[in-house]
PADRENNU-293677 format. One record per residue (C-alpha): residue number from 1; x, y, z; residue in one letter. Coordinates in steps of 0.001 Angstrom, whole numbers, plus 500000, padded with zeros to 6 digits. Example, Ala and Ser with C-alpha at 12.3 -4.5 7.8 and 13.67 -1.06 7.14 Angstrom:
! PADRENNU-293677
> zati / px / py / pz / bavex
> 1 / 512300 / 495500 / 507800 / A
> 2 / 513670 / 498940 / 507140 / S
! end
This chain:
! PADRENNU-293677
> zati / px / py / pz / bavex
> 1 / 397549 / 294275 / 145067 / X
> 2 / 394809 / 296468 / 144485 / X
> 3 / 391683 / 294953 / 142089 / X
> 4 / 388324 / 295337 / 141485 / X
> 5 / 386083 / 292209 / 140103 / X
> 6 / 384691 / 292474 / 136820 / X
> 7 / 381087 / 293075 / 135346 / X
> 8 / 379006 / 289717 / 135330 / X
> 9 / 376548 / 289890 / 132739 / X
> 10 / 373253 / 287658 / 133811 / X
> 11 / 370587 / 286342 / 130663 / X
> 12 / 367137 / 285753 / 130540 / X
> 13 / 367537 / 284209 / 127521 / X
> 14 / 368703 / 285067 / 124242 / X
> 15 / 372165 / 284905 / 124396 / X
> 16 / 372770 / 284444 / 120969 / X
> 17 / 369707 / 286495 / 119230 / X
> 18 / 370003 / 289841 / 118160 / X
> 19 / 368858 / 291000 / 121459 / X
> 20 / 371683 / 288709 / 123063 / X
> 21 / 374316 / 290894 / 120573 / X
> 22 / 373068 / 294209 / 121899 / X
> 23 / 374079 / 293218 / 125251 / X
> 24 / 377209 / 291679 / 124629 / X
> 25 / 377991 / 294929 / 122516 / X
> 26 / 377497 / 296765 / 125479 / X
> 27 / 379602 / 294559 / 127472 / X
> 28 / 382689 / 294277 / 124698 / X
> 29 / 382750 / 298028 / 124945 / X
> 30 / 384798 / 297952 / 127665 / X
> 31 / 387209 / 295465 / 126926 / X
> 32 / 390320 / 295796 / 125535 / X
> 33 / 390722 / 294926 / 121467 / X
> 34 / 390082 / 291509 / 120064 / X
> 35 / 389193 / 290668 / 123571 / X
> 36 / 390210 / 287188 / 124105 / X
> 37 / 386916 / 285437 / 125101 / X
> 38 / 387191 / 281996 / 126705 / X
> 39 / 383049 / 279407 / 126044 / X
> 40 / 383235 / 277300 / 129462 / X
> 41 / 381920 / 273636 / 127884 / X
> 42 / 380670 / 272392 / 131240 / X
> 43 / 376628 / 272936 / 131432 / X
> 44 / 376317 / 270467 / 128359 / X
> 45 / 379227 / 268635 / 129007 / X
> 46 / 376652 / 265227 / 129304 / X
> 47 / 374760 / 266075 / 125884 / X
> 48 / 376530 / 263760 / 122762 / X
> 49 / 376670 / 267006 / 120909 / X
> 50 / 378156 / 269139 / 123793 / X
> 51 / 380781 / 270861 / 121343 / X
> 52 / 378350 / 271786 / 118952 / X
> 53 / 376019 / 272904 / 121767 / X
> 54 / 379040 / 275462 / 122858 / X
> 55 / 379945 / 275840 / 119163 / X
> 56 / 376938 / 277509 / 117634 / X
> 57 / 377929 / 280474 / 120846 / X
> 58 / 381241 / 280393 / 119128 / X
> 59 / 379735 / 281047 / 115876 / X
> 60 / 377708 / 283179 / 117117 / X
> 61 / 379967 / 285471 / 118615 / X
> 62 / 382848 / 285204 / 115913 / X
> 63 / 380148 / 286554 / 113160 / X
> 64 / 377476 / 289247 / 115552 / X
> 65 / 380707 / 290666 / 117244 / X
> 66 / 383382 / 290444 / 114530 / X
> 67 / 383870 / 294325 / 114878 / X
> 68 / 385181 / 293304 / 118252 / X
> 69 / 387749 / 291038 / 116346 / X
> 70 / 387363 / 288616 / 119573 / X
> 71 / 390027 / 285667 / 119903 / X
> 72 / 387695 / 282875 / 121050 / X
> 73 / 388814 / 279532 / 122983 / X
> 74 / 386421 / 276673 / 123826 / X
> 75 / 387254 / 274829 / 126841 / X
> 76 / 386074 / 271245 / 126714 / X
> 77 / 385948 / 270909 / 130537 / X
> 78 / 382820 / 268297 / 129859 / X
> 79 / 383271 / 266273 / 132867 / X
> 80 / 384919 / 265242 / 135810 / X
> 81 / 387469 / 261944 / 135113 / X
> 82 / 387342 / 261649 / 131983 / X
> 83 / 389845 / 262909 / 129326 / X
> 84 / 388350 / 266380 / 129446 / X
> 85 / 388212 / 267323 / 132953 / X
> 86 / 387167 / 270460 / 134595 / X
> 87 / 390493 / 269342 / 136832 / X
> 88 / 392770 / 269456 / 134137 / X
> 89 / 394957 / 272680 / 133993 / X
> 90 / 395992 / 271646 / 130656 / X
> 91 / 392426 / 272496 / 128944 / X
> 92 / 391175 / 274393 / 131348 / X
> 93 / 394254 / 277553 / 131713 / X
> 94 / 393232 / 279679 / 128830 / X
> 95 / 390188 / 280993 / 131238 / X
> 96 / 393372 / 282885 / 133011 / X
> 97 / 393858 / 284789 / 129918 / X
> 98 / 390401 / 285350 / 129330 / X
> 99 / 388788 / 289026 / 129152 / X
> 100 / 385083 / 287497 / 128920 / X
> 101 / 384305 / 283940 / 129978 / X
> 102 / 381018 / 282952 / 128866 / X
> 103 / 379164 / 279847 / 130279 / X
> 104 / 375684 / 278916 / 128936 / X
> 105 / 373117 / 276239 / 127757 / X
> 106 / 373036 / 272365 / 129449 / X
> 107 / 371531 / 271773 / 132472 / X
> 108 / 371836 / 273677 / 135979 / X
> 109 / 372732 / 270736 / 138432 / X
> 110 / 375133 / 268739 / 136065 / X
> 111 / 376894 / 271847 / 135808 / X
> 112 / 376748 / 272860 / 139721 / X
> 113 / 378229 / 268644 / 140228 / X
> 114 / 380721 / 269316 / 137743 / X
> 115 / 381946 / 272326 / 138555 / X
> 116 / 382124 / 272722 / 142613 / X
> 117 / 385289 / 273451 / 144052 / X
> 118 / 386913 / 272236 / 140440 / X
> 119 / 389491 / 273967 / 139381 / X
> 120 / 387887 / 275611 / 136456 / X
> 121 / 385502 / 277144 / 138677 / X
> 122 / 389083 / 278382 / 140764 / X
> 123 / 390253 / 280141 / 138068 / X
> 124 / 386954 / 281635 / 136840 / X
> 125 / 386840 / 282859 / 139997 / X
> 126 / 390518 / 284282 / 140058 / X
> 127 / 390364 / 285591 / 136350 / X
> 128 / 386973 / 287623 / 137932 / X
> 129 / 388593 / 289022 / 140524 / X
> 130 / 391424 / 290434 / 138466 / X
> 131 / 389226 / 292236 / 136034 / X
> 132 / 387671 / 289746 / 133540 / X
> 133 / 383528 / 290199 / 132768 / X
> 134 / 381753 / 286459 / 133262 / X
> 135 / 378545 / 285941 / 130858 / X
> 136 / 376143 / 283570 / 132239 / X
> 137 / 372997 / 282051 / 130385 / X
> 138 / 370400 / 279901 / 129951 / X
> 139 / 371918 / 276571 / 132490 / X
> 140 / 374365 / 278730 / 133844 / X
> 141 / 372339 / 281531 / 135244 / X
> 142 / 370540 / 279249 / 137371 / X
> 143 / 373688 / 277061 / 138431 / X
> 144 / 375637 / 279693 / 139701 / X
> 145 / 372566 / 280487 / 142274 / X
> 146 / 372692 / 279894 / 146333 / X
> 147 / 369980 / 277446 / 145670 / X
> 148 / 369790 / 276138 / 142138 / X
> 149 / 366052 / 275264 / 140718 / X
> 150 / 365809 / 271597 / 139197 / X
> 151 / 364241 / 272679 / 136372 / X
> 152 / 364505 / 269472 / 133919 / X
> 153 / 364332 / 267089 / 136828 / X
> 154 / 360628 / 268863 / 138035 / X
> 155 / 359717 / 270075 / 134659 / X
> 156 / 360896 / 266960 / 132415 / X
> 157 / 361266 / 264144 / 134878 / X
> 158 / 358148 / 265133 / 137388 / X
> 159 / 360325 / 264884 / 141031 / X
> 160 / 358617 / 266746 / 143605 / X
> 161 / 359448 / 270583 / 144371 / X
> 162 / 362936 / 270573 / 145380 / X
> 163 / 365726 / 273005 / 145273 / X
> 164 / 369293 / 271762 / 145014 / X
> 165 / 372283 / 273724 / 146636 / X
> 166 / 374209 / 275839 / 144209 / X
> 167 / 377646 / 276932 / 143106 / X
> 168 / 376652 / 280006 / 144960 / X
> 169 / 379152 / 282727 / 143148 / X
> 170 / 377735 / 285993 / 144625 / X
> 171 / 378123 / 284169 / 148151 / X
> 172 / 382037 / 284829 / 147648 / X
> 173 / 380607 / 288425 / 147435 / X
> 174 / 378119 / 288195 / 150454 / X
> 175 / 375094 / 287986 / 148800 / X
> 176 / 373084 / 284650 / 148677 / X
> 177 / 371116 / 285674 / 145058 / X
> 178 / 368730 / 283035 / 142891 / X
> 179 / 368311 / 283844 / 139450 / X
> 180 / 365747 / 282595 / 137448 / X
> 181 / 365672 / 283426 / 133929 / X
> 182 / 362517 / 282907 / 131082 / X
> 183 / 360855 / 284361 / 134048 / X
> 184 / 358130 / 285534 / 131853 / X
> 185 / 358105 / 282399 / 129287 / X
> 186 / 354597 / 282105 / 127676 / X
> 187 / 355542 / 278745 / 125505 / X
> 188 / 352789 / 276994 / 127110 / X
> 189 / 350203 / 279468 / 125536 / X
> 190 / 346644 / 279474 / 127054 / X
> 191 / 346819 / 275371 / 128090 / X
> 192 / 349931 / 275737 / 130257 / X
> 193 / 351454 / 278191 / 132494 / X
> 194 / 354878 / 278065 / 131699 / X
> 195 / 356146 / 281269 / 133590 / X
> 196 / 358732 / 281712 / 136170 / X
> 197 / 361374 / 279125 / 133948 / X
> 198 / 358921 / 276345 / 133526 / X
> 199 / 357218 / 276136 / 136962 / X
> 200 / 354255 / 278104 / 136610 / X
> 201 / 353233 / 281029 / 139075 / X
> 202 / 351321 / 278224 / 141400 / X
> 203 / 354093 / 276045 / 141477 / X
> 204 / 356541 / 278636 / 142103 / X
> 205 / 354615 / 279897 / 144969 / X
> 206 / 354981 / 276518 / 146285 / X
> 207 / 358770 / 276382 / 145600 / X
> 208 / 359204 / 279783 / 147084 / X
> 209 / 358194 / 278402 / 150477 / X
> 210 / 360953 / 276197 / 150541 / X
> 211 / 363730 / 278679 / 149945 / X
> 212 / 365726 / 279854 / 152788 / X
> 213 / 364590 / 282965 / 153782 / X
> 214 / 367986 / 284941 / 153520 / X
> 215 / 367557 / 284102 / 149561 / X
> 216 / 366902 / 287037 / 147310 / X
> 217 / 364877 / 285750 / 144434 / X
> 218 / 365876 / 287785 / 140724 / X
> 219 / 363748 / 286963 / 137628 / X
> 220 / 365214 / 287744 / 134351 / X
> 221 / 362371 / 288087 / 131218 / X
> 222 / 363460 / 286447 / 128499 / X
> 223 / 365734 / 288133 / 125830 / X
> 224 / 366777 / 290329 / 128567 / X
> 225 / 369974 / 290765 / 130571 / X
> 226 / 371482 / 292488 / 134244 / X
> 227 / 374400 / 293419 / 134382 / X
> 228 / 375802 / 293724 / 137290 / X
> 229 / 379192 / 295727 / 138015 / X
> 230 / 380713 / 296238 / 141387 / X
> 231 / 383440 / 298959 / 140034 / X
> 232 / 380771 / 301765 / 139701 / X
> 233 / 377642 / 299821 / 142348 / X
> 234 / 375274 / 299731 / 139688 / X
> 235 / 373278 / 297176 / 138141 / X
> 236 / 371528 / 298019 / 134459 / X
> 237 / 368835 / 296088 / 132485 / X
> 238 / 369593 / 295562 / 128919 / X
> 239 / 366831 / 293910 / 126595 / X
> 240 / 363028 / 293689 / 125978 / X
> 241 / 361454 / 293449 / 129040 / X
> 242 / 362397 / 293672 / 133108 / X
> 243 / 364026 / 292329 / 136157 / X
> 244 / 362078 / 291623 / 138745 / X
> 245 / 364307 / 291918 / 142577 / X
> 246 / 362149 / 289847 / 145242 / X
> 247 / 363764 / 289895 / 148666 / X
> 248 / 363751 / 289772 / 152201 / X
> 249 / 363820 / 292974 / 153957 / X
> 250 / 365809 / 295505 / 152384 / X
> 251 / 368472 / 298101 / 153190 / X
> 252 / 365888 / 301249 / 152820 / X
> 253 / 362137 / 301476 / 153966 / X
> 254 / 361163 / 302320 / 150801 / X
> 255 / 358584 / 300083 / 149789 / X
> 256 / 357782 / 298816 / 145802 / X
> 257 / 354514 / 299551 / 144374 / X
> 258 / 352248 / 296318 / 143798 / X
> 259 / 349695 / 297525 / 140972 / X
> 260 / 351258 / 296627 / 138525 / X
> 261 / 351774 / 292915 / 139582 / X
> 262 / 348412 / 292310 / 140202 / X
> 263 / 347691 / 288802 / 138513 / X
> 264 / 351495 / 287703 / 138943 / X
> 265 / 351153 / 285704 / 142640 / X
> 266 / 354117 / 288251 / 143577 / X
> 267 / 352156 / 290406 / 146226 / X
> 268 / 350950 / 287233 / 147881 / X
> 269 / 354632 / 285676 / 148115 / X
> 270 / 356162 / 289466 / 148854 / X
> 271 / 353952 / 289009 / 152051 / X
> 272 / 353954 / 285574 / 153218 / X
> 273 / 357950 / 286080 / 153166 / X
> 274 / 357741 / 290024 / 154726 / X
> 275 / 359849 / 290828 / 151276 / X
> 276 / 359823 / 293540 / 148633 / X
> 277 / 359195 / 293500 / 145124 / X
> 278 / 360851 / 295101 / 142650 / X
> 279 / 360950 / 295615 / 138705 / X
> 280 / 363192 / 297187 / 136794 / X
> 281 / 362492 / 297617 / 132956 / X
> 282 / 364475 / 298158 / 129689 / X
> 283 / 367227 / 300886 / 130037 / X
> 284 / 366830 / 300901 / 134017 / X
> 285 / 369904 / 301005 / 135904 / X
> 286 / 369830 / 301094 / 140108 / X
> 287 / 372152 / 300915 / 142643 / X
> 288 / 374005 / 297133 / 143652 / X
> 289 / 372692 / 298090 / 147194 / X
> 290 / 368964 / 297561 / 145850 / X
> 291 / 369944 / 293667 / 146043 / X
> 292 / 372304 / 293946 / 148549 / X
> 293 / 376038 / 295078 / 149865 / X
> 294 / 378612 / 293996 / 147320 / X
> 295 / 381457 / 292890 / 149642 / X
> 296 / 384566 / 292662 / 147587 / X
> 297 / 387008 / 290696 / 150103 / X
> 298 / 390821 / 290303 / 149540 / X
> 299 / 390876 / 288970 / 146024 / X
> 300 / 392896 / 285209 / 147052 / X
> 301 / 389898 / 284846 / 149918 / X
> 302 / 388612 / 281081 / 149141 / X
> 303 / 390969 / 280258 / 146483 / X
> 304 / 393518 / 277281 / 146281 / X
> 305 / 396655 / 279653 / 146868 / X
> 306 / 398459 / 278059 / 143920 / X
> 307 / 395533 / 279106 / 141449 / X
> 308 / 395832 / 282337 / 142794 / X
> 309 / 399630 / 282640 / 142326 / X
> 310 / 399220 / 281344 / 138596 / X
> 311 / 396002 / 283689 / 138014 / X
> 312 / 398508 / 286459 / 139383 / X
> 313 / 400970 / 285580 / 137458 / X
> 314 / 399445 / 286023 / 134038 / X
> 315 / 397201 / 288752 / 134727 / X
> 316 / 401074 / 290284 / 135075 / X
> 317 / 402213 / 289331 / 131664 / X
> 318 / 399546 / 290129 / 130345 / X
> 319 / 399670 / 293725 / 131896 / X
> 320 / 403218 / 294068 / 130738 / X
> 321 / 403967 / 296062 / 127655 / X
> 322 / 403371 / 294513 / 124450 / X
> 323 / 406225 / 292547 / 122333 / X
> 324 / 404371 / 291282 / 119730 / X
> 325 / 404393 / 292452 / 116124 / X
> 326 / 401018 / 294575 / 115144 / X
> 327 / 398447 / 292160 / 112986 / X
> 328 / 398634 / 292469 / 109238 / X
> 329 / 395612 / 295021 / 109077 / X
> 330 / 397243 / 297783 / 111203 / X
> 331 / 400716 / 296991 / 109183 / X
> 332 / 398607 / 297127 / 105945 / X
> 333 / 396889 / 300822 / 106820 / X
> 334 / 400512 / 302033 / 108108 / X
> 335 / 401433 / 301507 / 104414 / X
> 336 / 398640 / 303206 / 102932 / X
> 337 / 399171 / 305911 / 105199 / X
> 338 / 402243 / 306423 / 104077 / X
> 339 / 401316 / 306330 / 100167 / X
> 340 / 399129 / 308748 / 101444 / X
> 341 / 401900 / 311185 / 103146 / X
> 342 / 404063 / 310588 / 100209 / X
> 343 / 401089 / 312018 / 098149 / X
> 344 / 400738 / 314908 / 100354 / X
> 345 / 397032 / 313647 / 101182 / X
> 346 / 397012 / 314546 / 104796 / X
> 347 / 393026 / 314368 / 105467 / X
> 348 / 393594 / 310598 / 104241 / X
> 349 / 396843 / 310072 / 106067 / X
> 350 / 394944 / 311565 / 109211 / X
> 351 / 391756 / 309441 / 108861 / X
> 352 / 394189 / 306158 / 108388 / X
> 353 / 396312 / 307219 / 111585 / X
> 354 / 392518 / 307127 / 113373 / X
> 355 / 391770 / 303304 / 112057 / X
> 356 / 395155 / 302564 / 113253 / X
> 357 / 394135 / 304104 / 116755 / X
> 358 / 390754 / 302247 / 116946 / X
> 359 / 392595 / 298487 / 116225 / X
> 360 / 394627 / 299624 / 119159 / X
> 361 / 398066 / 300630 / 118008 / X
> 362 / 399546 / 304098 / 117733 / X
> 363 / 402028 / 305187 / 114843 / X
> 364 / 404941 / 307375 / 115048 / X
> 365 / 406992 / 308932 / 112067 / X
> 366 / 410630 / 309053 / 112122 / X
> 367 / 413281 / 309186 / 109957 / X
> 368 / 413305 / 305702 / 109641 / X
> 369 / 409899 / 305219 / 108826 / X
> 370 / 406988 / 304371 / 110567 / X
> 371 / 407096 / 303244 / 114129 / X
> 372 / 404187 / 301192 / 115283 / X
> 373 / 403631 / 300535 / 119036 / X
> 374 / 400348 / 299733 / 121355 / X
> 375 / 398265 / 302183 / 122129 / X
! end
């Protein structure tokens, strides 16, 4: 079987400002109606408030996107042996049916312990590779790294410079990538150089000579977003400010220019690691191949086979032509479309077949009346 992984949509911050809805619009898009949208728990899963942590996203989403009509579903995967498990197929299986799964705020290590080789991280995986967009922010852009930055452990609890090993997604796709998002945070004002997500430019300098050199390093600004999709190669930057692509070698000669990054510490790293800098701004988009080859492999490649199977499985139900009745709103507009033919009002009865059209349902007249079917 033929398929092509969906977009993954990667936050700087904002997820849930009106910046954060501009990108998500842009993602949603694509989907199908009332996308079903499945909020991953895990990041916050150890914070006493973890459902309302996942449930502001929720509301969030159900009121900036409403146009969408999106069917969301928490999953309460908080922790591992405990009564909501990341291991438990019972409340983790709606992220099969999911169109976008979103995973967000908490913090980037509990959620890289919770989640390695789990199988919620399985069937994200398998739901991906069928189709299905992934939204990462805030905890979970930096968890799902090759090497994950300790942020609160450093930045909260002073341990010494460390990185931590990550749950490494774009490694199933060849590419060893670190994210780090509020790249260009300024909360410590003139006193404290909060930059590069909390480190600081001289501490990141520091922490940059302990990453493995086969790491590409991508800052995300804050209230802006890549998105990343391997069906057309391209990668485009969605928000207020840039992306900034740090890497070893690259796949062209072409070399960045530095003047603008005077001041940033980013020349001085480029060279001590014989890297490139790049930045890509608002509105950019560049080819996938600027960070590295995409390599989709067969689409069961390091997955349990029986998540595959079941992943497989639904995405083919799903797939199958619909049984269900249409919602009350298209029903309701098939009935004022007919007043409307009854009344000989055909620019009305024309602009009502169009809403009909846009919910995603088609109608048909016969003798019998109305017949309503998917679009």
């Amino acid at each position: 079987m033929d398929t092509i992984p969906g977009p993954i949509l990667l936050f700087g911050s904002g997820e849930t400002s009106p910046s954060g809805r501009k990108v998500f619009d842009f993602a949603l898009q694509k989907l199908p109606y009332a996308p079903r949208i499945a909020l991953l728990e895990t990041p916050s899963g150890f914070e006493l408030n973890s459902a309302r942590v996942i449930g502001r996203v929720a509301e969030f989403m159900q009121v900036s996107l409403q146009n969408f009509h999106p069917q969301i579903t928490t999953i309460p995967a908080r922790a591992r042996n405990t009564a909501f498990s990341p291991d438990d197929f019972a409340i983790v299986s709606p992220l099969l049916e999911a169109d976008l799964i979103f995973m967000g705020p908490g913090s980037p290590t509990y959620a890289e312990r919770q989640l390695c080789d789990s199988l919620a991280w399985h069937m994200l995986i398998a739901r991906h590779r069928l189709g299905a967009t992934l939204a990462f922010a805030s905890a979970a852009t930096i968890a799902i790294s090759a090497s994950t930055l300790p942020v609160y452990e450093i930045y909260k609890a002073g341990e010494d410079l460390h990185w931590k090993d990550g749950l490494n997604f774009f490694g199933l796709y060849g590419l060893d990538l670190v994210f780090i998002p509020h790249w260009n945070n300024t909360e410590g004002g003139a006193e404290l150089d909060t930059s590069r997500c909390f480190m600081g430019q001289a501490r990141f300098s520091r922490l940059m000579e302990m990453l493995p050199s086969d790491n590409t390093v991508i800052g995300l600004d804050e209230k802006t977003a890549l998105l990343v999709e391997p069906h057309t190669e391209l990668c485009h930057v969605i928000g207020k400010g840039s992306v900034t692509v740090l890497h070893t070698g690259h796949l062209h000669d072409r070399r960045s220019s530095t003047s603008d990054l005077a001041g940033t510490g980013l020349p001085e790293i480029a060279k001590q690691r014989e890297s490139h800098v790049h930045q890509y701004h608002n509105k950019a988009s560049f080819p996938l191949s600027e960070i590295g080859y995409f390599r989709a492999y067969r689409p069961e490649a390091n997955l349990p086979p029986s998540v595959w199977q079941q992943a497989l499985e639904v995405h083919q139900r799903l797939q199958a032509p619909h049984t269900h009745e249409p919602p009350s709103e298209v029903l309701t507009l098939v009935k004022l479309r007919q007043a409307a033919r009854k009344h000989k009002d055909w620019a009305a009865a024309d602009q009502l077949r169009s809403q009909i059209t846009a919910l995603g349902w088609q109608t048909k007249d016969t003798p019998e009346g109305p017949e309503v079917t998917p679009v």
